[in-house]
C-alpha positions in Angstrom: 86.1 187.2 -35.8 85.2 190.8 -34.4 85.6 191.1 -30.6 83.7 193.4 -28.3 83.7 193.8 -24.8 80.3 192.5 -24.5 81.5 189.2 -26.4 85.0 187.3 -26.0 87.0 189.8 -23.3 88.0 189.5 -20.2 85.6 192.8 -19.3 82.8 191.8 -21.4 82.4 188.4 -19.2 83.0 190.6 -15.8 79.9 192.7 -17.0 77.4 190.0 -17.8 77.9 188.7 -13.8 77.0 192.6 -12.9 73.0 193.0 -11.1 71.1 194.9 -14.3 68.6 197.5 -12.5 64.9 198.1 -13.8 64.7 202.1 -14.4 61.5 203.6 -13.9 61.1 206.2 -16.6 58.4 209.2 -16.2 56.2 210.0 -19.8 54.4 213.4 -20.0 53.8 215.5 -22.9 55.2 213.3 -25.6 58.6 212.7 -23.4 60.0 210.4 -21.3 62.6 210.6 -18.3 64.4 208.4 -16.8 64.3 208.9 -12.6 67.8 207.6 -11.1 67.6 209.6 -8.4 65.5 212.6 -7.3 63.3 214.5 -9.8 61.2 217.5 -8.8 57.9 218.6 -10.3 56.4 221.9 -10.3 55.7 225.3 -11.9 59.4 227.0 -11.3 62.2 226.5 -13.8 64.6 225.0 -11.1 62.6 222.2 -11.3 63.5 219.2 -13.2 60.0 218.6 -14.6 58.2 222.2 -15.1 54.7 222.0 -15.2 53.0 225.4 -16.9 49.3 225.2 -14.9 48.0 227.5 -12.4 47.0 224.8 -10.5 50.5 223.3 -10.1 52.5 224.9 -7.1 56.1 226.6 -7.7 57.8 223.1 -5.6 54.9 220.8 -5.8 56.3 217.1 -6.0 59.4 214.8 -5.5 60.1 211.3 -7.3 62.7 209.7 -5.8 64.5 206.2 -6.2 65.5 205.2 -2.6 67.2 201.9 -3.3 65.6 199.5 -5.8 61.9 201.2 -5.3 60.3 204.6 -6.4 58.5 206.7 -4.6 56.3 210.3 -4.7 55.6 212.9 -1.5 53.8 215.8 -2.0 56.1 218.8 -1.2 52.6 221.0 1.0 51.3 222.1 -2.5 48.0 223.7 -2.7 45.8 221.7 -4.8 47.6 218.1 -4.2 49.2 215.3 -6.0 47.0 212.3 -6.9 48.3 208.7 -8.0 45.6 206.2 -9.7 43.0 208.7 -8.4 44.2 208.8 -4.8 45.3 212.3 -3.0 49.4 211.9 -1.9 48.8 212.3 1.8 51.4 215.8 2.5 54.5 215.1 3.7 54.6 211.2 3.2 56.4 209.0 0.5 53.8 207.0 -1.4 55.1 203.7 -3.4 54.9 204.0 -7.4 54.5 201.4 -9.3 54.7 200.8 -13.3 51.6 202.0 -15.0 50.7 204.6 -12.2 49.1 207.8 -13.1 50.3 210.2 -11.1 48.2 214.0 -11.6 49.4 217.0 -10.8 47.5 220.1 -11.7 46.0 219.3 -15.4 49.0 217.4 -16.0 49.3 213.6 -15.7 52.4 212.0 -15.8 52.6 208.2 -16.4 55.6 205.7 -15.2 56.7 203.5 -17.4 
């Protein structure tokens, strides 16, 4: 009989008693990323999620996980962030949500 660590050991039955956390990914052009725990969007490479759009500022979004919840805030950009349709108020974390929409220049991004 094979053994794993998931299975028959000592470890393995530690592991299954262990909370399991429900990761929010992000999907835009064709990929998806995982947030697990701050993610910046906007048009400069230092960003973790660079957007190539005129209407996207340099630093124009954060996605953060603050505990077991997600959330967006709108970093002052110049033509806004929009969730479902709805302008991110500046300076103020919004709630996400699977399924959201979130748009940011041209660009929507979905979480999944």
């Amino acid at each position: 009989m094979d053994e794993t660590i998931m299975s028959n050991s000592k470890v393995g039955k530690r592991l299954k008693g262990y909370k399991k956390f429900d990761v929010f990914s992000l999907t835009f052009q064709g990929k998806s990323m995982p947030v697990v725990s701050s993610i910046t969007v906007g048009r400069d490479r230092k960003n973790n999620i660079q957007i190539d759009d005129n209407l996207t500022s340099r630093r124009h979004a954060v996605i953060q996980k603050i505990k077991d919840a997600y959330f967006i805030k709108d970093l002052n950009s110049t033509n806004g962030t929009f969730v479902n349709n709805k302008q991110v108020p500046q300076a103020k974390y919004i709630k996400l949500h699977r399924n959201d929409v979130i748009k940011i220049g041209r660009t929507e991004i979905i979480v999944t």
